[in-house]
N, CA, C and O of each residue as an XYZ file, in Angstrom:
632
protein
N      40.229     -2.153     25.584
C      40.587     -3.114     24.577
C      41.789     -2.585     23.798
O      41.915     -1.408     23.461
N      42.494     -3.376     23.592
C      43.710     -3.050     22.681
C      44.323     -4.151     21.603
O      44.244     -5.379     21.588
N      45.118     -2.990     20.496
C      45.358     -4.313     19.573
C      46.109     -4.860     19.485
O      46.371     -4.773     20.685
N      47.268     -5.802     18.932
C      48.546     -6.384     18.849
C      49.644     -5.477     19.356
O      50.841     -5.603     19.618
N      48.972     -4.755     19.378
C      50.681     -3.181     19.310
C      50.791     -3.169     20.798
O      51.789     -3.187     21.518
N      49.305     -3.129     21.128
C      48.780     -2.887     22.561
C      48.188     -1.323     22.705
O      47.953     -0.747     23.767
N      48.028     -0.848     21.489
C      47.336      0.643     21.539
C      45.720     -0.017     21.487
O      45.038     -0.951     21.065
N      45.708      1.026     22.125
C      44.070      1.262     22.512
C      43.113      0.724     20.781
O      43.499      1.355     19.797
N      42.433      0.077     20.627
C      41.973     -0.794     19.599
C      40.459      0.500     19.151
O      39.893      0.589     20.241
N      39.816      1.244     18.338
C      38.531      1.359     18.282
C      37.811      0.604     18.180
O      37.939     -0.477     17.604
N      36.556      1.190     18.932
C      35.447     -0.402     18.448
C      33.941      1.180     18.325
O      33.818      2.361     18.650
N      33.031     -0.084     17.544
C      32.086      0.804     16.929
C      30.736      0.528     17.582
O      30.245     -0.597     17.678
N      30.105      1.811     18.083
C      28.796      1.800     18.501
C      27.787      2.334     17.866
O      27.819      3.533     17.586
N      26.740      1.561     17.535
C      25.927      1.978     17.085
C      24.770      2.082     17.433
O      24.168      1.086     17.831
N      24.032      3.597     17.355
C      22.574      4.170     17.873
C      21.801      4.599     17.231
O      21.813      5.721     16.726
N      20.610      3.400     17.090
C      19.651      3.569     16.253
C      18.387      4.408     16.446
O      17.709      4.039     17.405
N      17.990      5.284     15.867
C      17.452      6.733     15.918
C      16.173      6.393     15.166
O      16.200      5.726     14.132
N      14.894      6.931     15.782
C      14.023      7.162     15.109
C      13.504      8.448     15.135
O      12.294      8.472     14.912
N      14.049      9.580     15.346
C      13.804     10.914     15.605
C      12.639     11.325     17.142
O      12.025     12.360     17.400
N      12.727     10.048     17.869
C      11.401     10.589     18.917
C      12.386     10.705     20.217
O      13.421     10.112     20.522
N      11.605     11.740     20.856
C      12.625     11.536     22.349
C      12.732     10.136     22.912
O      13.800      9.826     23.440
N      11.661      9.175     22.855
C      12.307      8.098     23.563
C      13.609      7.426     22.970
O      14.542      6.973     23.633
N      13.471      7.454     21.359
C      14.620      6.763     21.106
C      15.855      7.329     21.482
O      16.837      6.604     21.321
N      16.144      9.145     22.228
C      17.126      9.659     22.189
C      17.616      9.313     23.555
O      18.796      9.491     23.858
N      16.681      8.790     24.444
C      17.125      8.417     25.953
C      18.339      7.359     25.601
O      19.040      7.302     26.612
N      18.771      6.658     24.767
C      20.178      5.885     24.485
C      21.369      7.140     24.304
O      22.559      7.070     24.614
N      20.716      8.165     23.768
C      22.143      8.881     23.985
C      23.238      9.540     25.132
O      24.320     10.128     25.109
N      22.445      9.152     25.948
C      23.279      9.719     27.404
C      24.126      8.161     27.429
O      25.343      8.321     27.334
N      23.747      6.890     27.525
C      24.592      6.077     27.824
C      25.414      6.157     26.502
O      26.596      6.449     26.688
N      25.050      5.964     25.235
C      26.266      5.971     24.339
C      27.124      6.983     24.380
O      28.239      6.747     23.915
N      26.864      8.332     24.921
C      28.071      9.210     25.270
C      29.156      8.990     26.211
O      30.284      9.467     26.343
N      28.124      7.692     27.123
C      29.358      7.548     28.515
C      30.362      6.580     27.678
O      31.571      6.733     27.499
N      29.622      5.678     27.279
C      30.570      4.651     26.333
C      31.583      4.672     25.475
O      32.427      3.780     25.398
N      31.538      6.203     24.442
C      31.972      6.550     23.553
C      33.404      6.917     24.619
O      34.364      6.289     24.172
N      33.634      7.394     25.345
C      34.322      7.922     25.982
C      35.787      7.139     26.290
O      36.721      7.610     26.939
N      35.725      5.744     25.608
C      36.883      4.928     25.714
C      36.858      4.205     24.007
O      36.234      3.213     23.630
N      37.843      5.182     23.153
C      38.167      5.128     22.138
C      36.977      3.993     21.198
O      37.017      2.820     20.827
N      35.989      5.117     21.102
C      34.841      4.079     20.529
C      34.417      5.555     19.325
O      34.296      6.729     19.675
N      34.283      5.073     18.075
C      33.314      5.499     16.893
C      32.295      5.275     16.809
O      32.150      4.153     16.324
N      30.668      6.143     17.208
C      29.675      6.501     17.480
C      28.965      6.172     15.624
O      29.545      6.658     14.653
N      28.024      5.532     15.512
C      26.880      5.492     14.039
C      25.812      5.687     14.532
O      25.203      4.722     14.993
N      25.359      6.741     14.579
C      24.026      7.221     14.768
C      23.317      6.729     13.258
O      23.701      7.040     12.131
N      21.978      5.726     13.701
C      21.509      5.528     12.552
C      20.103      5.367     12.611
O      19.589      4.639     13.460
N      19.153      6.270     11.402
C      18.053      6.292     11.331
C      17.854      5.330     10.188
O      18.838      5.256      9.451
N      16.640      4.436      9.796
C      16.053      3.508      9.317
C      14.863      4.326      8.749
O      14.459      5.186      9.531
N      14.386      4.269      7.878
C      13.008      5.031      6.845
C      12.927      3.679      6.451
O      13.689      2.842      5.966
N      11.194      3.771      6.996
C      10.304      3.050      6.514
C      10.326      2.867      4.633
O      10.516      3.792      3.843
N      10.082      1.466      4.295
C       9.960      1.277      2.679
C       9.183      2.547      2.062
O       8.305      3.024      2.780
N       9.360      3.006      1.097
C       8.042      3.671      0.411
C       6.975      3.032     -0.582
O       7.137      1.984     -1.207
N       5.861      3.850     -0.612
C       5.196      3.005     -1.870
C       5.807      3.586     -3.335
O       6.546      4.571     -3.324
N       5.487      2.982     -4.457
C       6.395      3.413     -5.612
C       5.791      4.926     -5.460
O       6.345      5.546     -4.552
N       4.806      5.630     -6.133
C       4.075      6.868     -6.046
C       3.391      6.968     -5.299
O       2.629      6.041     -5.024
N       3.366      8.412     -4.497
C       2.630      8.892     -3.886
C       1.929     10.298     -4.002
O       2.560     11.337     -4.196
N       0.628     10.230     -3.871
C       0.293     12.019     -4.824
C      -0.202     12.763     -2.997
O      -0.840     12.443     -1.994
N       0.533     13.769     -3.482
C       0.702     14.624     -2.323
C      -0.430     15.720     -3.063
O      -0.053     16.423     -4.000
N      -1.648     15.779     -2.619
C      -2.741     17.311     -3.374
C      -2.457     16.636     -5.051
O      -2.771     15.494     -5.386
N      -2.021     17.313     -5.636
C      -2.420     17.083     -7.181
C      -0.873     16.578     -7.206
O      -0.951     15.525     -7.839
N       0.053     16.709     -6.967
C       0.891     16.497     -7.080
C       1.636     14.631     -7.546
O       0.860     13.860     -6.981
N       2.340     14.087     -8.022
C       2.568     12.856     -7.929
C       3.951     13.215     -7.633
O       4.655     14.062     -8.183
N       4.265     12.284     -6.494
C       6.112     12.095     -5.854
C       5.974     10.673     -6.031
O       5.200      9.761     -5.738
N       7.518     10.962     -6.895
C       7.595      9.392     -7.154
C       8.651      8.597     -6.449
O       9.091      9.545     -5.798
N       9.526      7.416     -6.013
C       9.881      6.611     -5.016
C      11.253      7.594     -4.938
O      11.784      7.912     -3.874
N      11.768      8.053     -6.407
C      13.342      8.450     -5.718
C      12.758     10.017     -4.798
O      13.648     10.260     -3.983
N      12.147     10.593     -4.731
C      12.040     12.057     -4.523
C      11.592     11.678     -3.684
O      12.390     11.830     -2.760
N      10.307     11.006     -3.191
C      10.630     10.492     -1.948
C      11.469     10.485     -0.546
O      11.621     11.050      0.538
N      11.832      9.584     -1.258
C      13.063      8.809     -0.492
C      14.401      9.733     -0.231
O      15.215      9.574      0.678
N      14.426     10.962     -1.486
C      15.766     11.865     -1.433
C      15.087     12.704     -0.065
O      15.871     13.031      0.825
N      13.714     13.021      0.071
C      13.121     14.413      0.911
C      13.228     13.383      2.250
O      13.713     14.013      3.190
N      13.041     12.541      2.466
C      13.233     11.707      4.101
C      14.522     11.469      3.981
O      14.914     11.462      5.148
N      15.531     11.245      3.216
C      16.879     11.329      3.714
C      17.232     12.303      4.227
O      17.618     12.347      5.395
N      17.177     13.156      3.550
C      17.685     15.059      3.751
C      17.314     14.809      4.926
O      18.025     14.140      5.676
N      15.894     15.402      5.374
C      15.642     15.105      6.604
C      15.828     14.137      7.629
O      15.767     14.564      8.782
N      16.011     13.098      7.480
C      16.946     12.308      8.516
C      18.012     12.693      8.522
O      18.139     13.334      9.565
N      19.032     12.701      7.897
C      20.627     13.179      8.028
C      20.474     14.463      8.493
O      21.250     14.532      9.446
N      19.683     15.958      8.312
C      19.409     17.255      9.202
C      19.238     17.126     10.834
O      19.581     17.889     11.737
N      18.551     15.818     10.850
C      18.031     15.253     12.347
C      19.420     14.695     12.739
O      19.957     15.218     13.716
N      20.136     13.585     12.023
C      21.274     13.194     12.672
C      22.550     14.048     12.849
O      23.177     13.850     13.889
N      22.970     14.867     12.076
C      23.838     15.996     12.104
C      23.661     16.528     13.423
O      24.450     16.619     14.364
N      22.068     16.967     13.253
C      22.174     18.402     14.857
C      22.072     17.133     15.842
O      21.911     17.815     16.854
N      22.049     16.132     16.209
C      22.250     15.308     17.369
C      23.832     15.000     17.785
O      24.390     14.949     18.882
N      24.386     14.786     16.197
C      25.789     14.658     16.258
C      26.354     16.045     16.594
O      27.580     16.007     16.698
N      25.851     17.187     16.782
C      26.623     18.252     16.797
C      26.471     19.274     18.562
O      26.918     20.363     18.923
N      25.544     18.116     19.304
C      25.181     18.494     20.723
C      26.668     18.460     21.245
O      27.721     18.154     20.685
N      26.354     18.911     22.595
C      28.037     19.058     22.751
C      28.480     17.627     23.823
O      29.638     17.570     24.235
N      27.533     16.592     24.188
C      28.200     15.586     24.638
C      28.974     14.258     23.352
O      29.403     13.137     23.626
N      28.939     14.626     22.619
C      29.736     14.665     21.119
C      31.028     15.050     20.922
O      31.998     14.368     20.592
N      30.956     16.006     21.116
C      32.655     16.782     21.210
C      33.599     16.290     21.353
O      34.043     16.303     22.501
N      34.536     15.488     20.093
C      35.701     14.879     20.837
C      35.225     13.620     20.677
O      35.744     12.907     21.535
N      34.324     12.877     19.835
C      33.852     11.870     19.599
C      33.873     11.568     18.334
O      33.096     12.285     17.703
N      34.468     10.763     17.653
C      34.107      9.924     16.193
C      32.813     10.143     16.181
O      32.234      9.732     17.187
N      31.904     10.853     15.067
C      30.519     10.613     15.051
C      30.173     10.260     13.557
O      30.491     11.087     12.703
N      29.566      9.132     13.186
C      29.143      9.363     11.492
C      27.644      8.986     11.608
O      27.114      8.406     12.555
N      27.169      9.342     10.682
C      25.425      9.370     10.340
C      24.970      8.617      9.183
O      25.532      8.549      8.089
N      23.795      8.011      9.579
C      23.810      6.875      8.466
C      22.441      6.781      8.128
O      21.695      6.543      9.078
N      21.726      6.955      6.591
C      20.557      6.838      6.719
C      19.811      5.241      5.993
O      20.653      4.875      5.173
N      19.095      4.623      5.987
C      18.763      3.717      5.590
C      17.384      3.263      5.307
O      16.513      3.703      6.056
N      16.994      2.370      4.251
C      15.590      2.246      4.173
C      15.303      0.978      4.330
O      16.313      0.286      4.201
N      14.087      0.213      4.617
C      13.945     -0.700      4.925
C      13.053     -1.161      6.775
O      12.493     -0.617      7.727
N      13.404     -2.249      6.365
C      12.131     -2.758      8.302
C      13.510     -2.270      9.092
O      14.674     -2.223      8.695
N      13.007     -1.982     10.159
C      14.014     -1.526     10.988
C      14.740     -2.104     11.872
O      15.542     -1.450     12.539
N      14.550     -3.679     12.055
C      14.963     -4.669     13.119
C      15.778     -5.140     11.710
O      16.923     -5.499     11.982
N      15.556     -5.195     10.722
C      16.461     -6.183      9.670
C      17.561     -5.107      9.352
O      18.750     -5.419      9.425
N      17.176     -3.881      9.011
C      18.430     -3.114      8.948
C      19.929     -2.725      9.693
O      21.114     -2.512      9.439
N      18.771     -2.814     11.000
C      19.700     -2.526     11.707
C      20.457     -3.580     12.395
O      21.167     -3.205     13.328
N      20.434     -4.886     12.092
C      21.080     -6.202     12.176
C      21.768     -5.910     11.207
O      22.832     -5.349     11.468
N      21.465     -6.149      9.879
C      22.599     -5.951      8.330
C      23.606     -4.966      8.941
O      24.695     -5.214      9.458
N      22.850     -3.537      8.719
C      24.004     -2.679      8.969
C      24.972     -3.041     10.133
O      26.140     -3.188      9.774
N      24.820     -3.142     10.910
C      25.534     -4.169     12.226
C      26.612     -4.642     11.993
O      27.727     -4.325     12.405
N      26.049     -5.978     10.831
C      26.960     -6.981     10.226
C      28.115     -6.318      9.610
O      29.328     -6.417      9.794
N      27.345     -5.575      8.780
C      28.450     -4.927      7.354
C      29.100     -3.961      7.925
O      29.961     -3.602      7.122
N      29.176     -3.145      9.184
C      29.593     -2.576      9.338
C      30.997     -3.064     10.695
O      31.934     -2.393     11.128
N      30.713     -3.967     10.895
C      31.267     -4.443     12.318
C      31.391     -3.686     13.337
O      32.425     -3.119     13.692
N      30.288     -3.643     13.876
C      29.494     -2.860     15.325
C      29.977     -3.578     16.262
O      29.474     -4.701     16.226
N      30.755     -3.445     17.123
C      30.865     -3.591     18.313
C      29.589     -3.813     19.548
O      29.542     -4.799     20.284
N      28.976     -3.104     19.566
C      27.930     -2.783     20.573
C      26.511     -2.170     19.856
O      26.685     -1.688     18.737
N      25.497     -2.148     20.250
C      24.195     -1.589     19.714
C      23.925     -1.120     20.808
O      24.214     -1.746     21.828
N      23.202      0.299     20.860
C      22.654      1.090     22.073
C      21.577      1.337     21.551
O      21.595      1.886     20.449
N      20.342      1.017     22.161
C      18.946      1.334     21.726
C      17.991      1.632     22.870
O      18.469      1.140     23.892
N      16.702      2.307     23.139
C      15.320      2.682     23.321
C      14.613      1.262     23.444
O      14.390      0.504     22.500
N      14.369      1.088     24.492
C      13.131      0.095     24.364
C      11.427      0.487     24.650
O      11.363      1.078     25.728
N      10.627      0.399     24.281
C       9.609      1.140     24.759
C       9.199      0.333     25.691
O       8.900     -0.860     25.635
N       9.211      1.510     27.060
C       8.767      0.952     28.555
C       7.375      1.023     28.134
O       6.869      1.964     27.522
N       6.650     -0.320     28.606
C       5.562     -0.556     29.046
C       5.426     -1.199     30.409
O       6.169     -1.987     30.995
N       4.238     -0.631     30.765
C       4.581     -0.808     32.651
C       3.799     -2.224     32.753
O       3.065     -2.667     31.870
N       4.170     -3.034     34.340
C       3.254     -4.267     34.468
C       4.293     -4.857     34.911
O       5.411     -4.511     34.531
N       4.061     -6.071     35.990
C       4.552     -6.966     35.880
C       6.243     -6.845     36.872
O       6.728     -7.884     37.318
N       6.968     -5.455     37.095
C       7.954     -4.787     37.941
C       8.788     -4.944     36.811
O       9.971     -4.945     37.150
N       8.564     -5.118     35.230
C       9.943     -5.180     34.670
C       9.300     -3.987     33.435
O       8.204     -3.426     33.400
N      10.618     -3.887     32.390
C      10.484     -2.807     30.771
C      10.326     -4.138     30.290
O      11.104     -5.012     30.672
N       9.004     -4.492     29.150
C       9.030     -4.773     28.505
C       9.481     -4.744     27.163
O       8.968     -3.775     26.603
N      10.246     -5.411     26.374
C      11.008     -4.895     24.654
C       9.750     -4.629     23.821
O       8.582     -4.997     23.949
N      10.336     -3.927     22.995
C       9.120     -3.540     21.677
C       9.858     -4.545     20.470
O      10.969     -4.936     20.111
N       8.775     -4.631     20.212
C       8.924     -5.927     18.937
C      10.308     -5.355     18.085
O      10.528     -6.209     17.226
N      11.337     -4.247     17.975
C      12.226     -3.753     16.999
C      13.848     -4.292     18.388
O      14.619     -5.246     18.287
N      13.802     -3.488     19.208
C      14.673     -3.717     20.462
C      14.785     -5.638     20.786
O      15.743     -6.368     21.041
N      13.079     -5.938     20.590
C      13.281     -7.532     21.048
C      13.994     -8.228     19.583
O      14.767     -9.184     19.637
N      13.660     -7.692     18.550
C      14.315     -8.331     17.567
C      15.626     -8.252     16.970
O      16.107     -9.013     16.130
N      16.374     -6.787     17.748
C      17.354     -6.866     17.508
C      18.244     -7.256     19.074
O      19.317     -6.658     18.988
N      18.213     -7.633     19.741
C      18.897     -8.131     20.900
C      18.620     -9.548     21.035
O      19.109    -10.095     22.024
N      17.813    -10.372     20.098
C      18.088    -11.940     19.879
C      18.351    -12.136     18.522
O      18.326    -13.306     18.140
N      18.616    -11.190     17.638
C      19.545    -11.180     16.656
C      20.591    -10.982     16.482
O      21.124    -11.135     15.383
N      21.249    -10.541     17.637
C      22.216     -9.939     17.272
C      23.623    -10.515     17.446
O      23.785    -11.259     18.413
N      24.597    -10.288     16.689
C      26.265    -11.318     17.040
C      26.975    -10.106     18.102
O      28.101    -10.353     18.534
N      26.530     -9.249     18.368
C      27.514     -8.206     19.768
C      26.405     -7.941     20.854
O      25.288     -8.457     20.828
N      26.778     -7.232     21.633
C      26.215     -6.900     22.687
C      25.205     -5.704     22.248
O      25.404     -4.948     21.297
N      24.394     -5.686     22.879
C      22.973     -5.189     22.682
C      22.697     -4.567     24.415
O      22.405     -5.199     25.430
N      22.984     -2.765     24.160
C      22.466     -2.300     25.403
C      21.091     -2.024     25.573
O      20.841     -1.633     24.433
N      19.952     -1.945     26.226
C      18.921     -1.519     25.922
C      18.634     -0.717     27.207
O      18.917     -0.940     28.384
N      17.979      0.288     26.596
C      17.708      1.823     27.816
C      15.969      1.461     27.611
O      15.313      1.260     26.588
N      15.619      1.481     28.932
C      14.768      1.457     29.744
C      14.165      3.283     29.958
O      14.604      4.038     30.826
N      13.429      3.536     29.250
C      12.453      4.681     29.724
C      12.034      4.786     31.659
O      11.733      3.956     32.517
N      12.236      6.279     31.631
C      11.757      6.062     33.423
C      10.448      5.988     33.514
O       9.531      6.442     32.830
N      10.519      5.191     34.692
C       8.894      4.737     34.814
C       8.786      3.582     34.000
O       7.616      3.361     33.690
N       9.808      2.570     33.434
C       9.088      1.745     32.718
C       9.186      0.599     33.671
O      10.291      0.583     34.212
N       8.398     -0.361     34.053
C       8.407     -1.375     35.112
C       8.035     -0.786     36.055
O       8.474     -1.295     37.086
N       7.301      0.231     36.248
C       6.544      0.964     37.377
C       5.370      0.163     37.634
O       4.826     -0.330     36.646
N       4.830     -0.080     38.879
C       3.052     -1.119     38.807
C       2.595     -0.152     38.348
O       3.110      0.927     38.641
N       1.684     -0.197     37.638
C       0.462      0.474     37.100
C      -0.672      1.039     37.666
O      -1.540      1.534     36.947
């Protein structure tokens, strides 16, 4: 793709992370992708919190919370961004709170994403991957293209 000039145009991909290996099986294809002048958003989604929560005697309240699962999401997205099929790649990290099919549509929007690369959870049956209610909701939501990675073995007979 290119722009008026005719130089090579960036466009933005975004990979939505829930810290589990299945969701990381999208990162081998978004590395192949990235590979033609594309800016990589690795992005994790945190669940809402409740206002307080008492941890032992303790009471944590919504911002402290919410500051201790950021930290830790952005620690998680950093060392993913810092593997070496990365290298030489636009990478930014993004943390967010909220349902995770609505976020990651918004952020999408507001961000003008090019492409979405996501995890679908294979469930077997039937010779096909079935979507998980987050993957199915963001690939008939969505205004760009929506890749979805298929776990091995998913559409295996049972």
């Amino acid at each position: 793709m290119t722009d008026q000039t005719g130089t090579p145009s960036t466009q933005r991909l975004l990979v939505p992370l829930d810290g589990s290996s299945l969701a990381e099986l999208a990162l081998p294809e978004a590395a192949d992708l990235s590979r033609f002048h594309t800016e990589v958003i690795l992005l994790q989604v945190v669940p809402p919190i409740d206002d307080v929560i008492t941890v032992g005697r303790e009471e944590v309240s919504l911002n402290q919370q919410w500051d201790r699962q950021r930290e830790h999401a952005l620690r998680y997205l950093h060392a993913v961004s810092e593997r070496p099929d990365w290298h030489g790649v636009p990478v930014r990290t993004a943390v967010e709170v909220g349902r995770p099919a609505d976020v990651i549509l918004a952020f999408a929007e507001r961000h003008k994403i090019d492409r979405i690369v996501m995890t679908t959870h294979g469930r077997t049956g039937l010779g096909k991957c079935v979507l998980g209610s987050v993957a199915d909701e963001v690939l008939h939501g969505a205004g760009m293209t929506v890749v979805l990675i298929c776990p091995p073995g998913a559409g295996a007979p049972a």
